[in-house]
PAVEX-453559 format. One record per residue (C-alpha): residue number from 1; residue in one letter; x, y, z. Coordinates in nm, 3 decimals, always signed. Each point is the difference from the previous one (the first is absolute). Layout:
<sites>
NUM/A/X/Y/Z
...
</sites>
This chain:
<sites>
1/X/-1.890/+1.037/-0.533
2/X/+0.160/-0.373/+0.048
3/X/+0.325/+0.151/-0.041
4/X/-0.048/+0.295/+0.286
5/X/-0.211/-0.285/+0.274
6/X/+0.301/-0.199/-0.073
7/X/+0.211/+0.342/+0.117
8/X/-0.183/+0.066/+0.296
9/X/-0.035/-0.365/+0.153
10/X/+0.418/+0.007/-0.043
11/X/-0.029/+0.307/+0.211
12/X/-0.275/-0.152/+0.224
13/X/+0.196/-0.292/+0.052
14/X/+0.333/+0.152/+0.091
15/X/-0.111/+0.317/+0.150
16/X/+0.257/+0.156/-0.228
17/X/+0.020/+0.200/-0.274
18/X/+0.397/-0.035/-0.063
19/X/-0.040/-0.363/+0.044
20/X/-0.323/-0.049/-0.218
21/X/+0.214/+0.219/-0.266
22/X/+0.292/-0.221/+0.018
23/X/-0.212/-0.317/-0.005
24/X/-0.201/+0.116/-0.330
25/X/+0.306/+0.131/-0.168
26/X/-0.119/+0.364/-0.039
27/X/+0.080/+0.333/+0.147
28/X/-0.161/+0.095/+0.339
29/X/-0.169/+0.334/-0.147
30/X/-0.150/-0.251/-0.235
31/X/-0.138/-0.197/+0.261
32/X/-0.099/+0.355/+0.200
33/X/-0.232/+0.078/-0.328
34/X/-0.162/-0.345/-0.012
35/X/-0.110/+0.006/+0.371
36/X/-0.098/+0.379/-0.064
37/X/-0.212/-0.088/-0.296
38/X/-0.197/-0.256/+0.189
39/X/-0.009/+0.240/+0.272
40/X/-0.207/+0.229/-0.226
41/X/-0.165/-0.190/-0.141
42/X/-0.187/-0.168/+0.317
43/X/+0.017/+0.332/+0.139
44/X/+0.149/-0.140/+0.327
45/X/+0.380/-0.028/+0.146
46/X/+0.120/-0.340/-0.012
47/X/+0.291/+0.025/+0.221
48/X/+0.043/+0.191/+0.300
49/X/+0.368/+0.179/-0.005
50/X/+0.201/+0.000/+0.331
51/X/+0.345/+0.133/-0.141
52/X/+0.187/-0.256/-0.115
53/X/-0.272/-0.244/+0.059
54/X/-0.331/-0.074/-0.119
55/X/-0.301/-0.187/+0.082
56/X/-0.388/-0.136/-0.157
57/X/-0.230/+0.203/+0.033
58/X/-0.331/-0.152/+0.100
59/X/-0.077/+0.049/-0.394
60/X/+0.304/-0.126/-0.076
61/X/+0.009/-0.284/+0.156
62/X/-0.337/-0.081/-0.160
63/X/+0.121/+0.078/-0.349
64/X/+0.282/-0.261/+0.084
65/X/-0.263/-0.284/+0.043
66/X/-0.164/+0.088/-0.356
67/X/+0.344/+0.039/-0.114
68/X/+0.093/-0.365/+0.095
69/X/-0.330/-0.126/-0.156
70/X/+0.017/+0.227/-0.350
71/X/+0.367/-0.143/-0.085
72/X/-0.129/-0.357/+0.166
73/X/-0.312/+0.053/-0.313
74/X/+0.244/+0.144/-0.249
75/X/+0.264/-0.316/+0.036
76/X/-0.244/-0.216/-0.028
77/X/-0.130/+0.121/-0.313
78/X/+0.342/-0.014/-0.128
79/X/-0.071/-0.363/+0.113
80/X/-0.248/-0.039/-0.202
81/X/+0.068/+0.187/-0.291
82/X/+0.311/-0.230/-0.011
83/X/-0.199/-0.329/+0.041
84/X/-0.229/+0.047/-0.278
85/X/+0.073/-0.236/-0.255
86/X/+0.355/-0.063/+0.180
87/X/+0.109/-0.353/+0.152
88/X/+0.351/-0.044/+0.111
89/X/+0.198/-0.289/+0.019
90/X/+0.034/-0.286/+0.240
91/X/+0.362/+0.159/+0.098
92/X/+0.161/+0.311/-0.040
93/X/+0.425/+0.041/+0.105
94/X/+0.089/+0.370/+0.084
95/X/+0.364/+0.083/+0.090
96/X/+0.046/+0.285/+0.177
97/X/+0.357/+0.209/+0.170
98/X/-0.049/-0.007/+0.389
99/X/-0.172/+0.349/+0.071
100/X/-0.221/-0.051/-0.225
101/X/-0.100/-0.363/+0.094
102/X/+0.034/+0.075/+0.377
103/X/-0.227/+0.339/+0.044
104/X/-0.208/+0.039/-0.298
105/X/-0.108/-0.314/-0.198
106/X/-0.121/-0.234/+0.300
107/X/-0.276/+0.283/+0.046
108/X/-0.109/-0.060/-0.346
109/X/+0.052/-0.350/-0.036
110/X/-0.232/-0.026/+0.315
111/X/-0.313/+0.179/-0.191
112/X/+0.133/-0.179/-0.352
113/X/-0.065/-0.358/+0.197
114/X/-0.308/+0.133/+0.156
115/X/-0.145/+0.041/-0.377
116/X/+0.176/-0.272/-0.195
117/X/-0.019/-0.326/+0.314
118/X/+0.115/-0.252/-0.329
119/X/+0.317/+0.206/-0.069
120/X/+0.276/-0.133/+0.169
121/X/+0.272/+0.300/+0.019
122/X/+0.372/-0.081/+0.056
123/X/+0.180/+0.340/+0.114
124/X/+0.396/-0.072/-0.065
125/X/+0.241/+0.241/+0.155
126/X/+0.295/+0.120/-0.119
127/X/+0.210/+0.310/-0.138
128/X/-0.117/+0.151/-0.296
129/X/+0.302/-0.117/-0.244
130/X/-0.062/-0.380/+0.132
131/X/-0.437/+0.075/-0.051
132/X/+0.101/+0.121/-0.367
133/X/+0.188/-0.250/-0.083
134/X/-0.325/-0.219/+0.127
135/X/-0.179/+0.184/-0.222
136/X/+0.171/-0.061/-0.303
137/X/+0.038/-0.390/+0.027
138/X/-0.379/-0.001/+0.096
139/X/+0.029/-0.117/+0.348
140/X/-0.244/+0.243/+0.123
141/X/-0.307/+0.178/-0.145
142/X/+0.065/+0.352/+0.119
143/X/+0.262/+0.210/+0.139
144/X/+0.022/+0.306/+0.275
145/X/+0.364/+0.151/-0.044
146/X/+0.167/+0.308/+0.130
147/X/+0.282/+0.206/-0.139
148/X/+0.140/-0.005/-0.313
149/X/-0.227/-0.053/-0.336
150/X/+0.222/-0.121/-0.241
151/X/-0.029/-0.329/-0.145
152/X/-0.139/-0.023/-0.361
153/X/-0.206/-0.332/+0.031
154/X/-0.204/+0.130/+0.236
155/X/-0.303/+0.242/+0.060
156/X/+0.020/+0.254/+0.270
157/X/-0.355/+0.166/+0.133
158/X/+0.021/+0.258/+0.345
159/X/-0.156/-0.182/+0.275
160/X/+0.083/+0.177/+0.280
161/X/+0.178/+0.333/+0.115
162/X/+0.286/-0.036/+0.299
163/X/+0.196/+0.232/+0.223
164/X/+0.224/-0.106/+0.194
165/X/+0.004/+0.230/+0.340
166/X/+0.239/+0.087/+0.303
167/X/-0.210/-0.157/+0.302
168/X/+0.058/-0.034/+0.380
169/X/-0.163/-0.129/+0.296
170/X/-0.324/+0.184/+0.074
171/X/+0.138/+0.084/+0.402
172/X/+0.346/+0.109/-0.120
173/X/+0.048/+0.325/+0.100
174/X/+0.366/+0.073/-0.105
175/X/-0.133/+0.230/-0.269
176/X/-0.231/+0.290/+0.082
177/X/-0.081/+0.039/-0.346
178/X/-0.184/-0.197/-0.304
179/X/+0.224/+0.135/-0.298
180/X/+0.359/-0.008/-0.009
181/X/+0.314/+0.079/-0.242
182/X/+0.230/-0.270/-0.142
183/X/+0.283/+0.171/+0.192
184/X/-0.214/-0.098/+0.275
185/X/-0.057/-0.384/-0.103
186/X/+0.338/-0.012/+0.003
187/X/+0.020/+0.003/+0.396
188/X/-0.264/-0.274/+0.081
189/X/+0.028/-0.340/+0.087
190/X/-0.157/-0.188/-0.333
191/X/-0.087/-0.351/-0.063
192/X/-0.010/-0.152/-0.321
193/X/+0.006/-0.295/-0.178
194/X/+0.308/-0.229/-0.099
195/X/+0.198/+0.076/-0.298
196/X/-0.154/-0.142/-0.303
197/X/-0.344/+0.073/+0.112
198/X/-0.165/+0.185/-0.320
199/X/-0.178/+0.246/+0.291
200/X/+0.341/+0.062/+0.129
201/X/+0.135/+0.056/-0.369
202/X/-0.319/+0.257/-0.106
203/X/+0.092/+0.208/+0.330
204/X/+0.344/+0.004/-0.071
205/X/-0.062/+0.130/-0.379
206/X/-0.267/+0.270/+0.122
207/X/+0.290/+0.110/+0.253
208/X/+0.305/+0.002/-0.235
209/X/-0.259/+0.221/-0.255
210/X/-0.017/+0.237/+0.319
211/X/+0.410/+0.037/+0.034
212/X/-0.036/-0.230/+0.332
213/X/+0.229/-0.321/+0.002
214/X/-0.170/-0.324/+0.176
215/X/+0.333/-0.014/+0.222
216/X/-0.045/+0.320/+0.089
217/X/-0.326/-0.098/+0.215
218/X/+0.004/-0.095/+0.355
219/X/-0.050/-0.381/-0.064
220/X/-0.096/-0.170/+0.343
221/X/-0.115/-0.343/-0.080
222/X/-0.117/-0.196/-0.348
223/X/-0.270/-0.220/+0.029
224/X/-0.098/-0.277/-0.257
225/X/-0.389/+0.093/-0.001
226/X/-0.265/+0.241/-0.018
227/X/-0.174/-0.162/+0.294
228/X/+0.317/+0.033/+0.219
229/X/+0.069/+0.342/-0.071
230/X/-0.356/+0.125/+0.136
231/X/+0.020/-0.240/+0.300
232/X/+0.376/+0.158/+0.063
233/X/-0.102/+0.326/-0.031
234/X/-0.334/+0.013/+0.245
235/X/+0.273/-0.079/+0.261
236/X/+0.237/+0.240/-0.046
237/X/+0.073/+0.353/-0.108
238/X/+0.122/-0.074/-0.355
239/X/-0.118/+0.104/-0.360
240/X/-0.043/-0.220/-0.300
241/X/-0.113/+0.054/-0.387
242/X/-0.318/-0.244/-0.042
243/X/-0.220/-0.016/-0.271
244/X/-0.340/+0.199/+0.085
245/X/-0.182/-0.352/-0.124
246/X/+0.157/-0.198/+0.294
247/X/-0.099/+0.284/+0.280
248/X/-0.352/+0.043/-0.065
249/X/-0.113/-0.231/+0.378
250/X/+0.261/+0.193/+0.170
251/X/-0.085/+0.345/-0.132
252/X/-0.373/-0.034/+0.114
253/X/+0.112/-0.145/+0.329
254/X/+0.233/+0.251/+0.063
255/X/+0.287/-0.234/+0.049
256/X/+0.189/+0.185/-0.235
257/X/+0.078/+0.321/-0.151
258/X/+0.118/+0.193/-0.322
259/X/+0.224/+0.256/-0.018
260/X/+0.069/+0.172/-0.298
261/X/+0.342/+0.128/-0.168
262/X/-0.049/+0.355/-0.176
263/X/+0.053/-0.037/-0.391
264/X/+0.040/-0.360/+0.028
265/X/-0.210/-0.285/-0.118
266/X/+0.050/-0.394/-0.103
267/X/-0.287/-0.115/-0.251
268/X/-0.029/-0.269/-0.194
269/X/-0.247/-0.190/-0.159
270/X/-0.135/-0.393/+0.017
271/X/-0.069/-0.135/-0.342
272/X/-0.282/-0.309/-0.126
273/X/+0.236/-0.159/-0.214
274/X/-0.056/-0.288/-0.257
275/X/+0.090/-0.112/-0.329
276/X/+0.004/+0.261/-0.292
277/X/-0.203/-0.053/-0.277
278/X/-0.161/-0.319/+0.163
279/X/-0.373/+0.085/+0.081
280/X/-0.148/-0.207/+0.229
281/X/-0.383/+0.047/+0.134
282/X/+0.087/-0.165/+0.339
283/X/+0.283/+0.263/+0.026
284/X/-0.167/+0.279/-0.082
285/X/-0.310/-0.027/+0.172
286/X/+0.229/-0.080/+0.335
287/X/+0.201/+0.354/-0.087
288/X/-0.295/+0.158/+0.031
289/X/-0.173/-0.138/+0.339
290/X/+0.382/+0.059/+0.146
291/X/-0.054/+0.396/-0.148
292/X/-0.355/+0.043/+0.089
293/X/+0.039/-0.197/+0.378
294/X/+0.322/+0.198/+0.063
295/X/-0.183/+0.331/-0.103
296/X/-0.294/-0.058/+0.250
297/X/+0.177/-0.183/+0.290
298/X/-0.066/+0.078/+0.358
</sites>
């Protein structure tokens, strides 16, 4: 039951089942059967459907207040659960790459300092090869990579799923349609991010798999940030692949926009990282408030 009143306050929230889908990594008839199970079983409709669009329902917009306060209850039992018999350390050093340090942790770290006012946290951002390599000669605690998996000192646990998606200003209206064809992507005016950038290299792998050269893309501008990319494109007609961490504001303010490419996706996966075969209390009891926190957040 967590699981599905996390489902439907994602749907709540955006007013969207494609977006709620994207957000929670599943398929949007998965998200249909959650919302249709809790539909039956408080016997009422939860959402009103207007076409494309949906709305609360007076009962649904009641089951979204017990909603917030049931996951508010369940993280803080995690809370507490984790407390028991648990004190962490006067400091704690985390090293994260910068999506994952600018759009997920400072969420967490912002409950994490709420519980544990002694623990001073330092957040150090940097790519993942440099926050390894931090890692290894035990300049931070605990890492948060993405990409590759592959170095033998270290331990590897799944913290987080990614996609990175096509998106566009919310008011362009160049394209009458929410799914196109990479034939199509071809033609429109794209932003990305300099050369180097490991966003920019992911894209560029997930497009060669697809027989579709980087060149061959209608390359308008590079930009040297997330940040700027989503400020260039609310003022102007253009298209950019962002991850669907670093959209979340601008999805539920309707700011911006996803359209999707048919047969075409860009996963990939943000790691906990620390040392292997090292097992440290401090570390793991911080893995799992970063899980559980994650998991439940608003």
């Amino acid at each position: 039951m967590i699981y599905r009143l996390k489902v439907f306050k994602k749907v709540a929230d955006f007013l969207s089942f494609t977006k709620a889908a994207k957000m929670l990594f599943i398929t949007q008839p998965a998200i249909t059967k959650h919302i249709n199970e809790l539909e039956k079983h408080f016997g009422k409709a939860l959402f009103n459907r207007h076409g494309n669009k949906i709305s609360l329902t007076p009962e649904g917009k009641l089951l979204l207040q017990y909603a917030n306060k049931i996951l508010s209850l369940y993280n803080q039992l995690e809370d507490d659960f984790l407390a028991l018999n648990s004190k962490f350390p006067d400091k704690i050093t985390i090293g994260a790459s910068t999506t994952i340090s600018q759009y997920i942790l400072p969420k967490i770290l912002s409950k994490f300092k709420a519980k544990y006012s002694t623990t001073n946290i330092t957040l150090l951002n940097n790519n993942s090869e440099q926050i390894e390599s931090s890692i290894i000669n035990k300049q931070v605690d605990i890492g948060f990579t993405e990409g590759n998996t592959s170095n033998p000192l270290l331990h590897y646990e799944t913290f987080v799923l990614d996609e990175i998606v096509l998106v566009t200003s919310a008011d362009n209206t160049t394209l009458k349609k929410q799914e196109i064809t990479l034939k199509e992507l071809k033609k429109l005016p794209l932003i990305l991010r300099e050369k180097g950038s490991g966003t920019r290299n992911i894209i560029k792998d997930a497009l060669q798999n697809a027989n579709v050269d980087i060149s061959q893309l209608a390359i308008e501008m590079t930009l040297g940030s997330t940040e700027s990319i989503k400020t260039y494109l609310t003022h102007s007609g253009s298209y950019s692949f962002l991850s669907i961490h670093c959209i979340t504001d601008e999805l539920m303010a309707n700011k911006l926009k996803i359209i999707d490419i048919t047969s075409f996706t860009i996963k990939r996966v943000f790691h906990m990282v620390n040392l292997h075969g090292e097992y440290s209390n401090t570390v793991e009891k911080t893995k799992h408030f970063f899980a559980a926190h994650y998991n439940l957040m608003e």
